[in-house]
Structure formats: structure tokens, C-alpha cells
DOVO-69917 format. One record per residue (C-alpha): residue in one letter; residue number from 1; x, z, y. Coordinates in nm, 3 decimals, decimal comma, m for minus. Layout:
REM residues N
type;seq;x;z;y
a;NUM;X;Z;Y
...
END
This chain:
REM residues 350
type;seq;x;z;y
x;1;m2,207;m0,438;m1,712
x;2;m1,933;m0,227;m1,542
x;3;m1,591;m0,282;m1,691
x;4;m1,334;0,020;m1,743
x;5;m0,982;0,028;m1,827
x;6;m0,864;0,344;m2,048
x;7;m0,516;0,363;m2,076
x;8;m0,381;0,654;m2,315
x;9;m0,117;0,666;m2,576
x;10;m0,241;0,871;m2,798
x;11;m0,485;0,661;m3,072
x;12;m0,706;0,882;m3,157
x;13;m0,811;1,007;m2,796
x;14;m0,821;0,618;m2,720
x;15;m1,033;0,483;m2,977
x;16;m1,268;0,789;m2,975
x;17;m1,296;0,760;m2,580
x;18;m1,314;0,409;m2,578
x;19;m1,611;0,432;m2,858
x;20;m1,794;0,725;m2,597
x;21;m1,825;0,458;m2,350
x;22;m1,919;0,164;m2,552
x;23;m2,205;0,330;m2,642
x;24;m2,289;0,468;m2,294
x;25;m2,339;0,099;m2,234
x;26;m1,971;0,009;m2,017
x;27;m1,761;m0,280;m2,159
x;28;m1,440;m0,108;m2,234
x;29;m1,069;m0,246;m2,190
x;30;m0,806;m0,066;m2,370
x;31;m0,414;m0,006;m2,359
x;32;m0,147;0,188;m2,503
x;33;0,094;0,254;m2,200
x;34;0,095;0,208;m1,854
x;35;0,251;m0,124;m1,845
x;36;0,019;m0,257;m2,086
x;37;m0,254;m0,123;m1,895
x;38;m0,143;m0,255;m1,563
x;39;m0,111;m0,623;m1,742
x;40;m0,468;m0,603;m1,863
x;41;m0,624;m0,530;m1,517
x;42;m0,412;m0,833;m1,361
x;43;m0,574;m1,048;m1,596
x;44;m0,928;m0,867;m1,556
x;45;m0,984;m0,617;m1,260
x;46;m1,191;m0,330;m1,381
x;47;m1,458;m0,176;m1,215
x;48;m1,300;0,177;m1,310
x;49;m1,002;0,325;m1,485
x;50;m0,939;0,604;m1,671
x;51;m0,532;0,677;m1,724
x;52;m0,342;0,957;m1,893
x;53;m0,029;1,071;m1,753
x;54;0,214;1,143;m1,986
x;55;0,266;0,818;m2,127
x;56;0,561;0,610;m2,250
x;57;0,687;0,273;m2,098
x;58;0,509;0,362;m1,779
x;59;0,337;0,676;m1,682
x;60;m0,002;0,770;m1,527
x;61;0,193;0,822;m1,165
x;62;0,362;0,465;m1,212
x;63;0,023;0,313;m1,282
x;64;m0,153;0,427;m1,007
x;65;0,179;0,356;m0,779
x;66;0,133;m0,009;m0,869
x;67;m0,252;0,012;m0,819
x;68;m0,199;0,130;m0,466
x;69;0,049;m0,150;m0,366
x;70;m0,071;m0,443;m0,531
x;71;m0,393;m0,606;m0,336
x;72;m0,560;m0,749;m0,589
x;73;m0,620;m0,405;m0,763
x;74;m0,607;m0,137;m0,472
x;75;m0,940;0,031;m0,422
x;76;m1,068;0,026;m0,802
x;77;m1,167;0,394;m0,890
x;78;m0,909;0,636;m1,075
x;79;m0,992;0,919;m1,278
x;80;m0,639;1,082;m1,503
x;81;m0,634;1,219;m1,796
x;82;m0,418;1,495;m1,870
x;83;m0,360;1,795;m2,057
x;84;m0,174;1,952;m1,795
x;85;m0,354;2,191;m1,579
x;86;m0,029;2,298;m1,349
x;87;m0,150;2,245;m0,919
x;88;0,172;2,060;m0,892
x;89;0,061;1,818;m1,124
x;90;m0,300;1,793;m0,972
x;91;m0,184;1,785;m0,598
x;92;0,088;1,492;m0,684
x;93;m0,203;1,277;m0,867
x;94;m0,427;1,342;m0,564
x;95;m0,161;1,255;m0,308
x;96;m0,132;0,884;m0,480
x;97;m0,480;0,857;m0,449
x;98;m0,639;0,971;m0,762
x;99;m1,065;1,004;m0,763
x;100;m1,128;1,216;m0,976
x;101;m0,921;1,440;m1,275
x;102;m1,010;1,552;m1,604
x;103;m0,864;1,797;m1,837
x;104;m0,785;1,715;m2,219
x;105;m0,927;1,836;m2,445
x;106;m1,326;1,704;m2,203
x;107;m1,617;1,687;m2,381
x;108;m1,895;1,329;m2,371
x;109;m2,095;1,504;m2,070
x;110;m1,761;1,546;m1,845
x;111;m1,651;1,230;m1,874
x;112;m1,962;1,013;m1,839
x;113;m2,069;1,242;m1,579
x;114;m1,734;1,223;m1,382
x;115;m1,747;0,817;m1,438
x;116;m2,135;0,820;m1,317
x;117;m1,964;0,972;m0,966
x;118;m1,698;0,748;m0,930
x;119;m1,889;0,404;m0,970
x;120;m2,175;0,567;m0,772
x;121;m1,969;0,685;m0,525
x;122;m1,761;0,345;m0,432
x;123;m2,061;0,121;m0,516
x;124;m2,135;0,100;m0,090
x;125;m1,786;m0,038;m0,001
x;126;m1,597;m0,339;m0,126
x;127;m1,315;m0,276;m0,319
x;128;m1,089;m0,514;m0,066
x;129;m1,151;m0,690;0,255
x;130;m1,041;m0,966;0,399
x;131;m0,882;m0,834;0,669
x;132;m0,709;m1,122;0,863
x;133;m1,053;m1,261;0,875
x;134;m1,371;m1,090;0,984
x;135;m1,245;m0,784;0,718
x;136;m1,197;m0,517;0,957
x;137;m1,567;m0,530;1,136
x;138;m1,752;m0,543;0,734
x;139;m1,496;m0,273;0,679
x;140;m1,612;m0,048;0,967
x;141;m1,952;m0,158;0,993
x;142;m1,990;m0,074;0,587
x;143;m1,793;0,271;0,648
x;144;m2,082;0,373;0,964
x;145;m2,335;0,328;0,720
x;146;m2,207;0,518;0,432
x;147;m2,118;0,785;0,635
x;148;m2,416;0,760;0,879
x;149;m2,216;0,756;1,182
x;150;m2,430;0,659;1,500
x;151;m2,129;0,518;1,665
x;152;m1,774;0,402;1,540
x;153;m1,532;0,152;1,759
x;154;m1,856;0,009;1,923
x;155;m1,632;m0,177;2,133
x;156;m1,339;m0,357;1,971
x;157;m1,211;m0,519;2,216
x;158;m0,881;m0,755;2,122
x;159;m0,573;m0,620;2,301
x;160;m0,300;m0,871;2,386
x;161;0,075;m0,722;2,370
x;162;0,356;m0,934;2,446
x;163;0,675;m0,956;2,258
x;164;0,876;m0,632;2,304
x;165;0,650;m0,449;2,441
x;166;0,629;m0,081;2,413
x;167;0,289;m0,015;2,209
x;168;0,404;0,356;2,176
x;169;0,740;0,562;2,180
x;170;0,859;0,881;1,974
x;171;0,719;1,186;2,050
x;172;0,370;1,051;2,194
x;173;0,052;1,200;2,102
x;174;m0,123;1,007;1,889
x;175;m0,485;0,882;2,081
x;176;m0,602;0,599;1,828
x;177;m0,543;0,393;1,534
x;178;m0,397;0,062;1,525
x;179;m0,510;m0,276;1,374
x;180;m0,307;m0,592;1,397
x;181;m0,538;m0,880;1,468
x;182;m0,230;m1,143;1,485
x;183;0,116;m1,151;1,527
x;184;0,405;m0,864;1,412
x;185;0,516;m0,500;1,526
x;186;0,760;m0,355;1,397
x;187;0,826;0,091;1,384
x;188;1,165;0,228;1,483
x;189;1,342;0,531;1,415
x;190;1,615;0,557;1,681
x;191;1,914;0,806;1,528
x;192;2,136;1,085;1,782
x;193;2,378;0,781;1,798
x;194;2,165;0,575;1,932
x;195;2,121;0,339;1,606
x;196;1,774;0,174;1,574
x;197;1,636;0,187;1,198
x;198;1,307;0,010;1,123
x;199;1,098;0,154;0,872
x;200;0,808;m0,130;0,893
x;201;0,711;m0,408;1,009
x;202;0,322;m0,487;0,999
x;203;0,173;m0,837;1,055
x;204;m0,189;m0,923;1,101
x;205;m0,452;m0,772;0,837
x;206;m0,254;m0,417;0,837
x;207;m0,254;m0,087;1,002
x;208;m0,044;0,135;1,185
x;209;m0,012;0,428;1,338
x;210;m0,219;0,606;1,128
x;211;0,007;0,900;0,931
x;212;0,060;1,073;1,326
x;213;m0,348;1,124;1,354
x;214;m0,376;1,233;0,973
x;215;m0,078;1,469;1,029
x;216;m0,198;1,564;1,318
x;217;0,167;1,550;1,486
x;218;0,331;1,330;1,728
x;219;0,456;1,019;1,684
x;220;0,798;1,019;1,488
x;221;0,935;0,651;1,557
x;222;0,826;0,366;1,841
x;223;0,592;0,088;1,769
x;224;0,708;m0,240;1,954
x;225;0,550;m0,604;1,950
x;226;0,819;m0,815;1,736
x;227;0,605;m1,120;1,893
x;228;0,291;m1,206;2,112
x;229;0,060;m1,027;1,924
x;230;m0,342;m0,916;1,926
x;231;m0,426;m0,562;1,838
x;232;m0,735;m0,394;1,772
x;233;m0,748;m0,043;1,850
x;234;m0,976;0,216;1,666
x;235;m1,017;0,578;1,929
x;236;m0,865;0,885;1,722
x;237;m1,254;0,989;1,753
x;238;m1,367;0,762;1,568
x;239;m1,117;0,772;1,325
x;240;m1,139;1,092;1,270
x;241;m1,494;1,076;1,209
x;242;m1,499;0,799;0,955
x;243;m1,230;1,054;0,749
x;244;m1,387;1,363;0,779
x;245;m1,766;1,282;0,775
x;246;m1,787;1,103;0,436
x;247;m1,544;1,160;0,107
x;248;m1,593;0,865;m0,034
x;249;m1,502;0,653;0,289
x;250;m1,194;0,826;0,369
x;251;m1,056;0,809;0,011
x;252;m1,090;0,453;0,078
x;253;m0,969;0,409;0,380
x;254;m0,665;0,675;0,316
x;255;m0,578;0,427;0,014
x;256;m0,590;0,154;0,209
x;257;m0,380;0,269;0,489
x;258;m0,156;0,465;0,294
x;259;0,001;0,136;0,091
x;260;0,357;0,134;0,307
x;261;0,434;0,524;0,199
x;262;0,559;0,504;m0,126
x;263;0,735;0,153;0,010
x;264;0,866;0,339;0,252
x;265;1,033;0,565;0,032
x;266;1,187;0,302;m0,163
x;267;1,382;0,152;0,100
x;268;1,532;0,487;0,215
x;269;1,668;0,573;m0,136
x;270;1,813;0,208;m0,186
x;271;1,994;0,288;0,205
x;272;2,137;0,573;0,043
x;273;2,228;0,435;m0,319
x;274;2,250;0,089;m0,291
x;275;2,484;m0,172;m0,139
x;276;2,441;m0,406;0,138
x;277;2,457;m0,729;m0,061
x;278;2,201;m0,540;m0,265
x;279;1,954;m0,425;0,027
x;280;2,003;m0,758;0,195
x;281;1,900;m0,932;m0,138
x;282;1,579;m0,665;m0,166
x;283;1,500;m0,734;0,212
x;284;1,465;m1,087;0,156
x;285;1,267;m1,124;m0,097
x;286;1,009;m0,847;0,021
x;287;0,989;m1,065;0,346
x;288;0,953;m1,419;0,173
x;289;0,651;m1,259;m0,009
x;290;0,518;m1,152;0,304
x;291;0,590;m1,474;0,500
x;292;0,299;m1,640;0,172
x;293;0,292;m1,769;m0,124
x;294;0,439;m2,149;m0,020
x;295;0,797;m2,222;m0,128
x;296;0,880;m2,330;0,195
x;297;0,794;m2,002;0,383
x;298;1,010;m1,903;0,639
x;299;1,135;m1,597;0,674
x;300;1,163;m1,532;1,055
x;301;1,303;m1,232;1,204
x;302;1,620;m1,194;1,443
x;303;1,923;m1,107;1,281
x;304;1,908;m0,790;1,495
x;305;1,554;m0,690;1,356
x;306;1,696;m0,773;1,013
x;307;2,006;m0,589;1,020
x;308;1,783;m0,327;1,140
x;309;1,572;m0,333;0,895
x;310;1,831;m0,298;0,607
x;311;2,029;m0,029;0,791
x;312;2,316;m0,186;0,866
x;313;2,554;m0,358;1,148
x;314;2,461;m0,703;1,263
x;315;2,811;m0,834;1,180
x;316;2,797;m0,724;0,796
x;317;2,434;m0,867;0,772
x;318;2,545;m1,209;0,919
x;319;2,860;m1,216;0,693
x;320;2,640;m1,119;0,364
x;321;2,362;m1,408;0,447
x;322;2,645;m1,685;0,506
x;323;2,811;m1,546;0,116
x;324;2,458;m1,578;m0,022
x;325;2,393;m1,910;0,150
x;326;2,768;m2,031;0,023
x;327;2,600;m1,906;m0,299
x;328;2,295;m2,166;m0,277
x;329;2,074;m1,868;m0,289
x;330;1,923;m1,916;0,109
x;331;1,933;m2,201;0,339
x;332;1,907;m2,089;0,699
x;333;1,815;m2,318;0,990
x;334;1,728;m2,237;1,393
x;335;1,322;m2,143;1,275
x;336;1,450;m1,922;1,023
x;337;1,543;m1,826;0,680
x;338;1,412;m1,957;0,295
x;339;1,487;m1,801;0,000
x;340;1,643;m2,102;m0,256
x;341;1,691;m1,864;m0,566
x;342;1,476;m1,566;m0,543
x;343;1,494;m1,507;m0,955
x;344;1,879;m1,520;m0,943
x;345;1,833;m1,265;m0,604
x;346;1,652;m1,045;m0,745
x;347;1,863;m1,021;m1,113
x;348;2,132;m1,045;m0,938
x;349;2,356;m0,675;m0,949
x;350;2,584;m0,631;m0,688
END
């Protein structure tokens, strides 16, 4: 039995939707706001959600935000609900990733029919892969198939780039998609000054380099090897292919690739708004989640790359670590840096 997640505010819309669908034979989660919602498919992933927009607490955009970023749920079908019929609306829900959209007031046909589509639709491909194991070839070999492709990345050969090396530079044309097998690369911006700004850094399991090919433009930053590392690299071609051939595949695959964006835009506003004991504080604890899960995870990353990474001088990120290590907050060694504190980071308000 498939298992949807109907978030709406409004009670009567809820419990009359919810009741639809219980009797059209789908076990049916329900919640009154977003951040209810988003709790309830922690605890359970659903095989489907339906979300209104409007909503208080958290909206439909928030939701689906969160969806997108967090790996346990990114991939599950989205269909909003809205009584809103203005393009903007529409083209911003579609942007994030939404499946499918339906118009309040929808009648029982719509919305069973538009659910029918969606389940149908993503039943092929996995919701997630395991992509820093053997992810990336079930990935592509489940994508050929469900978009009958005769031939996509037949040969993916491992690349081997050594530390600071050039992968690509501004203004190259964009001839394939990259897949990081092991190690790190980070993406600069370089400014008129001369000031490098990094605005990611992807370790094995992710991609990069793919907003240039969907753009269609150039490359707007460099892509260099922060250490030894093993790429796999997918030929625009094929790429190309696997997005334009089948719907279904390149709404997953978009999603999937597409997780840093709204990141992205994060870090830029808290550049612009927020301090650098703030930023620094934000930068290390995004980069102790990525280093795992284990309390002793190292963060490790030259103070360069770091400062770089915040958008700020070398000599104002050194003297902000040694406050927050004064502050028991970090302990730094030669192999790198652990976060002590990382509740009391993150609460704290600089």
C-alpha cells in the first residue's frame, strides 16, 4: 500500500482529501503545516506528497526546499495544492522541483488521476542511490532503460586528478558532466580584484558542473581538485540525452543535481548580512556534517580554502577560529579541525 503525505491547513479540505484517498485504497498521513508535515515524513518517508502552499508555520515552498536538501527525503513525488493560478506562482513551484500542480477548488478524478501519474511515473527509478558506492552505474543504467537510450556513458572510465589541478576554468565551454568518484573539488569565483570566492566544494557521491550544460552557457567559476581525487565524467551527449529524452528521468536527475542551488543562495545572503564570527560559525558546522556523522570528524580544509569559502581574509578567519577555540567551542590540531560545541555554535548570535 502506497503511503501519501497531505499537508494543508485548512480542515475541511484535509479531512475530505485525506478521506478521497483512503478510500481509493492509499494509506494516508496527514498534517496541518509545513513543519508538521516535514516531521511526519522524517519519521515515515512517503511514497507521495500532496502540499498546499499558503500555509502557516512553514509554507508549501519551505517544504519542498527541505525535501530537496535533505537525503533521506529528496526524490519522493510532489504534487501542490493551491488556489492560486498566477504563472509566477506556478513557474517558482516548478523551479524547486514540483511534479505535478493542482488547482483548488479539484474535483476526485483530478486528483487520483494526477496521483496515478506521479507514482506511475517514478515507480522505474529509486528514489535515492547510493552514490559513493556502485550508485551512479544503477543510476544511469536505470535512467537508459526508462528512457530507452541505446547508449549512455558506455565507457566510464575513472579519471585521476591530482591536487590543484585545473579540472576547468571560467569561461570554458561546457563538454560533459562531472561525477566525483573520491576525493574533493572545490568551484571558484575569482572577483576584478583578483579575490578567490568558493561557492562549493563537492566530495565523492556528488555532481558538478552541471548548471553550465543545462544553461547552456559557459562556465562561470573554475573547478580545481582540493585533493587527489577520481572523477567520473558523463559526455554533454549523453547528458543531454538522459534530460531531454524522458520527463520523468530528468525531473529526477535535475532534483538530484540541483540540491547545492538554493544552498548556494544561502551563503551569499549570509556574506552580505551576516558577520564573520557568524559565517565562520555557519561554515563549520555545514562542514562537520559533511566530514559524517562521528563526533570525532575532522574538518579538513586549508585555512586558505576556508577563508575562501566564508568570504573573507585569511588573517580575520585565523583570528575568529583561535576566539572560538579560547571559547571551548573547536579544538584544532595539524590534521584538522572538530567542532566541541556545535549546539552552542549554532545558537550562538553574534
Amino acid at each position: 500500500m502506497k503511503t501519501i503525505l497531505l499537508i494543508e491547513d485548512n480542515d475541511f479540505i484535509r479531512e475530505n482529501t485525506a478521506e478521497i484517498l483512503e478510500l481509493a485504497g492509499y494509506a494516508v498521513h496527514t498534517a496541518e503545516n509545513g513543519k508538521i508535515g516535514v516531521e511526519q515524513a522524517l519519521a515515515t518517508k512517503p511514497d507521495l506528497v500532496i502540499c498546499d502552499i499558503m500555509m502557516p508555520v512553514l509554507d508549501g515552498y519551505g517544504v519542498l526546499h527541505i525535501f530537496n536538501q535533505n537525503p533521506q527525503l529528496a526524490g519522493v513525488p510532489f504534487i501542490f495544492l493551491t488556489a492560486k493560478t498566477e504563472r509566477t506562482d506556478l513557474r517558482r513551484g516548478m523551479e524547486l522541483g514540483a511534479d505535478d500542480y493542482l488547482t483548488k477548488p479539484f474535483d476526485e478524478t483530478e486528483l487520483l488521476s494526477a496521483i496515478t501519474g506521479r507514482l506511475n511515473r517514478f515507480q522505474h527509478l529509486k528514489p535515492d542511490y547510493d552514490l559513493q558506492g556502485e550508485g551512479l552505474n544503477e543510476f544511469l543504467d536505470d535512467a537508459r532503460s526508462v528512457g530507452n537510450l541505446e547508449s549512455l556513458s558506455a565507457d566510464r572510465k575513472v579519471q585521476t586528478v591530482r591536487k590543484k589541478q585545473e579540472i576547468y576554468a571560467e569561461d570554458d565551454e561546457p563538454t560533459r558532466l562531472y561525477f566525483v568518484k573520491s576525493g574533493r573539488v572545490k568551484t571558484i569565483k575569482t572577483t576584478s580584484a583578483g579575490k578567490e570566492l568558493i561557492t562549493g566544494i563537492y566530495q565523492a557521491g556528488e555532481f558538478f558542473g552541471y548548471l553550465p550544460l543545462l544553461e547552456h552557457t559557459k562556465y562561470t567559476d573554475s573547478a580545481v581538485a582540493v585533493d587527489d581525487s577520481a572523477l567520473v565524467y558523463i559526455p554533454k551527449a549523453d547528458f543531454m540525452q538522459l534530460v531531454l529524452r524522458n520527463p520523468d528521468v530528468s525531473q529526477h536527475f535535475i532534483r538530484l543535481l540541483a540540491g547545492h542551488v538554493a544552498e548556494r543562495e544561502q551563503l551569499l545572503l549570509g556574506m552580505a548580512y551576516n558577520s564573520i564570527r557568524r559565517r565562520v560559525a555557519d561554515t563549520l558546522l555545514r562542514m562537520q556534517e559533511q566530514a559524517g556523522p562521528e563526533p570525532d570528524a575532522l574538518i579538513q580544509l586549508s585555512r586558505d580554502d576556508m577563508a575562501a569559502v566564508v568570504g573573507t581574509a585569511p588573517e580575520s578567519l585565523i583570528r575568529t577560529l583561535s576566539e572560538f577555540k579560547q571559547s571551548g567551542l573547536i579544538e584544532m590540531s595539524t590534521k584538522g579541525i572538530r567542532v566541541l560545541q556545535p549546539e552552542k555554535l549554532r545558537r550562538s548570535n553574534w
